[in-house]
ROVEXMAR-124132 format. One record per residue (C-alpha): x, z, y. Coordinates in steps of 0.2 Angstrom, whole numbers, plus 5000, padded with zeros to 4 digits. Layout:
REM residues N
XZY/...
***
This chain:
REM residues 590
500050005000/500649965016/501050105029/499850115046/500650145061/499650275073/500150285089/499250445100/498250375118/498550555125/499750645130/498750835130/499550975125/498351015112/498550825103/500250845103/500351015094/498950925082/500050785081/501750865076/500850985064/500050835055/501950765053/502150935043/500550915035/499651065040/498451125050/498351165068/499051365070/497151375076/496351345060/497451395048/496151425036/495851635033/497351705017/498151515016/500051545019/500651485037/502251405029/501251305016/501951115013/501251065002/501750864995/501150705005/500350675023/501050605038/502950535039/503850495056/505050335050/505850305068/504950305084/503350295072/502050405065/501750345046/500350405034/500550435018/499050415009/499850534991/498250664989/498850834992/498151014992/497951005010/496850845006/495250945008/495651115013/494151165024/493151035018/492650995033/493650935050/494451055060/494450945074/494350755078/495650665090/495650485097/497050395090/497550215092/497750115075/498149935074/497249915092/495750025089/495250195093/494550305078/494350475076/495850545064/495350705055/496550855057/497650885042/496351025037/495450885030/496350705029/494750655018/493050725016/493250694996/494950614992/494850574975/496050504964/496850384976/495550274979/494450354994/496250375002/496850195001/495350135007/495450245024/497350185023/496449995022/495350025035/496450055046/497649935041/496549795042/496549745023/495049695014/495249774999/495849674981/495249504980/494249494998/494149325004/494849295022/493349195028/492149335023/491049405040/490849555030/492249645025/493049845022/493849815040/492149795047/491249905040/491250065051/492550205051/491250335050/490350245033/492050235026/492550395029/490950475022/491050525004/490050624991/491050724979/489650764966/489350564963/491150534963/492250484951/492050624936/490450534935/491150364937/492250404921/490750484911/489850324913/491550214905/491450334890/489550334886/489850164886/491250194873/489950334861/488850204862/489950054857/491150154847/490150294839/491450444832/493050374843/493050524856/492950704852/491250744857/489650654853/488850684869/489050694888/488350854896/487750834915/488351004920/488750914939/486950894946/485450984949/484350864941/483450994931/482150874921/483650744919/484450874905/483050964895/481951044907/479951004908/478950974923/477451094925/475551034920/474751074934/475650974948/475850824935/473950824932/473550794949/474650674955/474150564939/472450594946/472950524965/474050384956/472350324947/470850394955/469550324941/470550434928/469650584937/467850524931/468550494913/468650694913/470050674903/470450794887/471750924895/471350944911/470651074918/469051084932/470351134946/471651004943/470050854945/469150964960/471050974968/471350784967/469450754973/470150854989/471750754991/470650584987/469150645002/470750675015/471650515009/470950394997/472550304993/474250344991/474750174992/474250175008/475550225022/475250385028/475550495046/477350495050/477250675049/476350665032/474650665025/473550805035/472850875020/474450915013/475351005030/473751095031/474151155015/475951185015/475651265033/474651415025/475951435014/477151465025/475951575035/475551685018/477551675015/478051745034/476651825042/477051705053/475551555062/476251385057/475751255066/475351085055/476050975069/477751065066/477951015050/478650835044/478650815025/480250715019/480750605005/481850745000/482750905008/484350735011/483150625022/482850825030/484350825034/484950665040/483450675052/484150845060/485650795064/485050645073/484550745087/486150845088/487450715086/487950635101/489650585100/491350605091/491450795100/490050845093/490150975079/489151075068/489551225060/489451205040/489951325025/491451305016/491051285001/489851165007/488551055000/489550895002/487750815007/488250905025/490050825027/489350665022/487950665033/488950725048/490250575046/489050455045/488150495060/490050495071/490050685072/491250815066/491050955052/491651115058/492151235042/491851415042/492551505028/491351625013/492151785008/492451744989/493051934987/491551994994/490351884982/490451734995/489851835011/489551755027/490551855042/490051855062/492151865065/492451685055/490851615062/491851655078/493251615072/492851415069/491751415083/493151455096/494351335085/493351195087/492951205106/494451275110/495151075104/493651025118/492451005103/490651055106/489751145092/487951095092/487051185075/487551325061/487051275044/486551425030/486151385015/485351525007/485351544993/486851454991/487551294983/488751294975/489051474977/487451554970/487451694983/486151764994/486051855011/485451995015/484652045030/485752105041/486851955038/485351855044/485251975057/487151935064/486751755060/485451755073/486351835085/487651755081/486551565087/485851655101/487751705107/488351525107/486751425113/486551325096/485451295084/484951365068/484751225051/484051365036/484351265019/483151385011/482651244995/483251394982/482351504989/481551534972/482951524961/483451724964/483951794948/484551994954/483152134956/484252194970/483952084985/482351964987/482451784997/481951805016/481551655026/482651655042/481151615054/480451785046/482151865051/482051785069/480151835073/480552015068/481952035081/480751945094/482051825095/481451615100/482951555092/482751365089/482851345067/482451215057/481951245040/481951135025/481251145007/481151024992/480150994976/481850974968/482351134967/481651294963/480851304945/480051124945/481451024949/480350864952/482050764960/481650604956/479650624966/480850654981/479650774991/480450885008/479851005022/480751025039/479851145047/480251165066/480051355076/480551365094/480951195096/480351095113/478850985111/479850835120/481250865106/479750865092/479150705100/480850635098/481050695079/479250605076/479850445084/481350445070/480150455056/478950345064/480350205061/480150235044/478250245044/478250395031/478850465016/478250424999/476450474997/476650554978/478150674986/477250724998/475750764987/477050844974/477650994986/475951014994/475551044975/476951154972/476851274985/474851284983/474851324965/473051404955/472551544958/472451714945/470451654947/470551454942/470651384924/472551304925/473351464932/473551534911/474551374907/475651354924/476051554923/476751544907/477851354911/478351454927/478851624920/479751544903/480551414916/481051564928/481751694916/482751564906/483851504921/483851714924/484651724908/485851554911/486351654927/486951804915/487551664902/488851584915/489351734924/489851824908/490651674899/491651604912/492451774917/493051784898/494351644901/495851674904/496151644924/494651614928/493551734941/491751694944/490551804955/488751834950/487551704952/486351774961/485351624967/485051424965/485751324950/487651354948/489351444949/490851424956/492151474947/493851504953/495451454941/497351484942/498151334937/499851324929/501251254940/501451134928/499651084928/499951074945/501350964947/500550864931/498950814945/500250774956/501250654945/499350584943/498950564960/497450684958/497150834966/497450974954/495551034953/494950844950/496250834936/495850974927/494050934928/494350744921/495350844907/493850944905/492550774902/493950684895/494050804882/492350884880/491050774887/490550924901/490250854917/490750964932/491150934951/493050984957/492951144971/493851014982/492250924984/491451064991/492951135002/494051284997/495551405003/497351295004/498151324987/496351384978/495351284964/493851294958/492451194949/490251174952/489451174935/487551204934/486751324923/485351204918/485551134903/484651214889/485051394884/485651324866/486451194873/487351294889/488151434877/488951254867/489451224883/490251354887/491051364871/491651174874/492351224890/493251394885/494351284868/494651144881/495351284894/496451374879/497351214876/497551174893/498151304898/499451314881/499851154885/500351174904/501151354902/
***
């Protein structure tokens, strides 16, 4: 690959600093991220050769340290301005060489192996903020598990395993899990209306008199719908939240989604501006933020989870990144919670809500609550609270969006895509605005919106389906309980390997203490040393899981995301799968 020359348009005092510590491959003194060692270096990253600054595109642990950038500076490359990440994150997702030689040819102005010159549309002009955005838990372990189904299924007997578990994604009916009678029932009813009058064997009086209601609001859900969603179903969704918080709930506030991702996306619109703009994400992250940010030109600000305090958020390193960032003349428009958490499985209590508030109010910003887990809490010690419950008790008009999703929770309905943003405090002019965005796409899909109006309206003790949906719910809840237990128990029996509870949502986060040799192995590879050991881990067992670097992590920690969603059976084989691959790994690199 060819070296890029980058050449600073700037002569600030703060871009030089930035620009001599990415020759060192580290991050700014500012954000040196909280217990990595100031005198890290680790291999790769930038290279002076003569009066030029060169890039070296060799993954490194620095690659994604903060997964997230610690700041964006204008540099000139090849003629063009572009934002270039601090070395806290070179890359949202580097992974095994690929993502970074393609930012290399970006900004080389390659097109990429066997582009033709007299293409319009080629890598160099597609935009730097979609080349730079990527998405760790669709990345290349799953690229690789697809080459070897393809082998099981050509070449039955000729790997190890007979099987590839999708331990990476929570895509709960994907691996075992079944969706729920009474919300199926009724969207087969609006998905065929005459089926109702067949009084069909099964279905219950309820399910046919709630579909009637649906059909008498909106006769067809082929149909387009209100931007904001059908009326019938924010009405609904609107006493929820009311029953939920104690709190009026306004159906105009309410926009239902194709999915908490569309949610998201949507949000940020109206606080991106420009390549200053910065919001305030977890580290670990759901990489969905990162990637969102990028796309939309703006800039992912990092704050670091206490891992030794069961990944608890703290008002001094919410401080901490916010003065970093603006301190480099960023401008910090949003903090984003996600509680309870991915991929951490924590949850906050409410005094850590509380200083979160404050915490919004202090700084003039806004508050996104990712709140789809909200009934995924496995611990008899703390319960979920909403964030704009949090808010209305302190008398507080802090401006939150809050977002749900029939994906999550125990129905896992992914694939009907159904989402909730829910907006408190904010302006009527700015809601106008938000309206206008999803007036471009007319509206979401009908059925989703109709799924998590179902969802959150379930029967009652008193109606005829509530028998059958109590027992799905209660077996589905108290399984994943038990899977919570499972993978906290099993993966602290391996030998480097520290988990903390999972107290919330679908997955740990374990922590592992890789051998040096391992380490200079991933190197030799080009990998990072988490993503190697994780493509070890399907290569060698068929278990799918995503590498901690996707998600962020402390320079000189790894980790790994798997999900506790398979099958109980089939969960404890994986676990045992994983704890043989991890015994000759680590014989092999010690």
């Amino acid at each position: 690959m060819d070296d890029i020359s980058v050449t600073t348009r700037t002569s600030s005092g703060a871009l030089s600093n930035l620009i001599a510590d990415l020759e060192q491959c580290k991050a700014p003194t500012a954000a040196q991220p909280i217990g990595a060692a100031a005198d890290e270096q680790p291999e790769g990253g930038l290279k002076r050769t003569g009066s030029d600054t060169r890039f070296d595109a060799t993954p490194h642990d620095s690659d994604f340290v903060t997964g997230v950038n610690a700041g964006i500076h204008p540099i000139s490359v090849g003629g063009f301005t572009i934002g270039l990440p601090t070395a806290d994150m070179a890359l949202p997702n580097p992974q095994p060489g690929e993502e970074v030689d393609t930012l290399a040819m970006w900004a080389a102005g390659e097109g990429g192996d066997g582009e033709a010159d007299d293409k319009v549309l080629t890598l160099r002009s597609v935009p730097f903020r979609v080349v730079r955005t990527q998405y760790a838990v669709r990345g290349c372990v799953v690229t690789k598990s697809w080459e070897l189904r393809r082998q099981l299924k050509e070449h039955p007997g000729s790997l190890p395993f007979d099987d590839i578990v999708a331990a990476n994604i929570g895509n709960p009916q994907a691996i075992g899990q079944p969706p729920m009678t009474f919300n199926r029932q009724v969207l087969s009813c609006l998905a065929y209306p005459p089926l109702i009058d067949m009084n069909p064997s099964g279905y219950q009086p309820d399910v046919l008199e709630r579909a009637r209601r649906y059909l008498a609001a909106f006769p067809n859900v082929g149909a387009y719908s209100h931007s904001k969603g059908v009326e019938v179903f924010r009405k609904d969704i609107a006493k929820w939240f009311e029953q939920r918080d104690g709190i009026k709930t306004d159906p105009e506030h309410l926009f239902l989604t194709d999915g908490a991702s569309i949610a998201v996306h949507s949000i940020m619109e109206l606080l991106i501006s420009n390549a200053t703009d910065g919001v305030l994400i977890p580290v670990p992250q759901y990489p969905l933020y990162s990637a969102t940010i990028a796309r939309l030109g703006g800039q992912a600000v990092g704050y670091f989870l206490d891992e030794e305090s069961e990944w608890a958020l703290h008002d001094e390193e919410l401080e901490r990144a916010y003065r970093t960032y603006t301190q480099q003349g960023g401008r910090i428009r949003a903090l984003v919670v996600i509680n309870p958490g991915n991929p951490t499985g924590s949850l906050l209590s409410r005094d850590k809500m509380k200083e979160v508030v404050r915490f919004c109010e202090r700084r003039r910003i806004v508050l996104i609550a990712d709140e789809v887990y909200q009934d995924n809490v496995y611990t008899d010690d703390q319960q979920f609270i909403s964030f704009r419950k949090v808010i209305a008790s302190m008398g507080s008009h802090l401006e939150v969006f809050s977002m749900h999703s029939s994906s999550k929770g125990l129905t896992g309905e992914c694939g009907v895509r159904g989402g909730i943003i829910l907006a408190d405090n904010i302006q009527p002019s700015v809601l106008e605005q938000l309206y206008k965005l999803f007036s471009i796409s007319l509206c979401a899909n009908t059925l989703g919106q109709a799924m998590i109006a179902s969802i959150l309206t379930p029967p009652k003790p008193e109606e005829p389906s509530y028998d059958t949906y109590k027992a799905e719910r209660d077996e589905i809840y108290l399984s994943l309980r038990r899977r919570a237990c499972m993978a906290y128990e099993r993966l602290n029996q391996m030998e480097g390997v520290r988990c903390n509870p999972v107290k919330g949502a679908m997955y740990a986060f374990p922590k592992l203490t890789l051998p040096s040799k391992a380490i200079q192995a991933a190197r030799q590879a080009n990998q990072l040393p988490d993503l190697f050991y994780c493509l070890q881990l399907l290569q060698h067992t068929g278990v799918m899981v995503v590498p901690g670097s996707g998600f962020g992590q402390l320079r000189g920690s790894y980790h790994f995301r798997i999900t506790i969603l398979p099958e109980e059976n089939r969960l404890a084989n994986v676990f045992d799968r994983i704890q043989a691959f991890h015994t000759e790994f680590l014989e092999r690199y010690t």
